[in-house]
N, C-alpha and C positions, 0 to 999 in steps of 0.2 A: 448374518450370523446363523451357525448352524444351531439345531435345537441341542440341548444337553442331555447325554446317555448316561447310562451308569458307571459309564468309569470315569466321567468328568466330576461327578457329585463327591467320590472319594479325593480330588484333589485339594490340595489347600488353596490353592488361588481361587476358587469358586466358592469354598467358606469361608474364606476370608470377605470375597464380594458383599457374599449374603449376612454376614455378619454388620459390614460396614452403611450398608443400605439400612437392616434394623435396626442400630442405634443411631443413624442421622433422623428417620425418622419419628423415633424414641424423644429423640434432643428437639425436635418440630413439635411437637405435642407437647411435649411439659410448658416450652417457651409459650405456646400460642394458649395454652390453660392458663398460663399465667396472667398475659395480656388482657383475658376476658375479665379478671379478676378486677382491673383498674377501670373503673367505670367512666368515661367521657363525658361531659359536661360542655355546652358549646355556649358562648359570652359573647356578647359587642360591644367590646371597650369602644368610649369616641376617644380619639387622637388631641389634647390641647392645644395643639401646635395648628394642625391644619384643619380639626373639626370633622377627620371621616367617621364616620359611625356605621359604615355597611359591610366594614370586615369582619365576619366572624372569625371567632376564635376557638379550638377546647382545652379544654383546662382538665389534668389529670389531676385530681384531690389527694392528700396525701391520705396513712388511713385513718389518724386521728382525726382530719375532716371530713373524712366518709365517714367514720364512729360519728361523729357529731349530727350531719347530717340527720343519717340513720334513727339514730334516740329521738332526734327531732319528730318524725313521722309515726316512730310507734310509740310514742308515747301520747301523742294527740289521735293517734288512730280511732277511740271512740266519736272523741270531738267533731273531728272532719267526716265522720256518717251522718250526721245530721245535717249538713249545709250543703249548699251546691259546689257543683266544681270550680265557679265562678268567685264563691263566697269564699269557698277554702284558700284560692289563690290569692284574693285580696287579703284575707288574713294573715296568708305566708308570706308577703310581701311586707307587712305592715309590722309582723314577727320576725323577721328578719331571721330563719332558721339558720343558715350560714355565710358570712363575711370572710372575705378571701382580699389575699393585696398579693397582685402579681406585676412581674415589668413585662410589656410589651412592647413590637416593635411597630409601628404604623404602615403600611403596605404602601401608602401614597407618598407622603414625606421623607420615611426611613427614619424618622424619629423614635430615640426607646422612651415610654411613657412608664408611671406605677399607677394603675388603678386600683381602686379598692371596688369590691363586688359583688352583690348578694345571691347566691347560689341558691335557687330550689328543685325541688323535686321533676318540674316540668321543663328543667333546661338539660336534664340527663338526654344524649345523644341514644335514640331508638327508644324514648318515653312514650307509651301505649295511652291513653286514657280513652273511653266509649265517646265522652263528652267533645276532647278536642281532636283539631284537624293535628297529626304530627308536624315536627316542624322539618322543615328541610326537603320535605316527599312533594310536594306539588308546589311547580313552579307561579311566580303569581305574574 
């Protein structure tokens, strides 16, 4: 393809191009801003049927359980400075910040299961802490 001169730029087939190139990529951006907006959460349902427990899963929260979540943390946020990272999570565990009930399907079986599930802050897919190893980055 040859390069573009000036009288190609005055025709409409080349504004038209250039037009249709920057609202695809327009339409690419809003969708993937969006995307980021749903935060990932990764689970290990066991299967009752056959008993696998090593498939993960992620679970996209709706936003009234991402609200729920959320309030969860800042509202304890004084609390959880004072204990460890250890401490805090045995708490959240024990506090059960949020409970989810989803149907899954079992990768081994093919069985659809409903689990019920407690969601915390350290299952959010790309969760940082100083304290822990992340999950999913180093194989064991």
């Amino acid at each position: 393809m040859c390069p573009l001169t000036i009288a190609d730029l005055y025709t409409g087939e080349v504004l038209r191009n250039l037009r249709r190139s920057f609202a695809k990529r327009r339409n690419r951006e809003k969708i993937e801003g969006e995307m980021t907006k749903m935060r990932k959460y990764r689970v290990r349902p066991s299967c009752p049927y056959c008993g696998e427990e090593h498939c993960y899963r992620n679970v996209i929260l709706s936003d009234e359980e991402q609200e729920t979540l959320d309030n969860y943390y800042i509202s304890r946020a004084e609390e959880r400075k004072r204990r460890t990272s250890i401490g805090n999570l045995l708490k959240d565990i024990e506090n059960k910040p949020l409970v989810i009930t989803r149907q899954f399907k079992c990768g081994m079986c093919q069985q659809e299961f409903e689990e019920t599930i407690v969601i915390l802050r350290e299952d959010e897919v790309g969760f940082r802490s100083p304290d822990m190893i992340p999950m999913g980055i180093y194989p064991v």
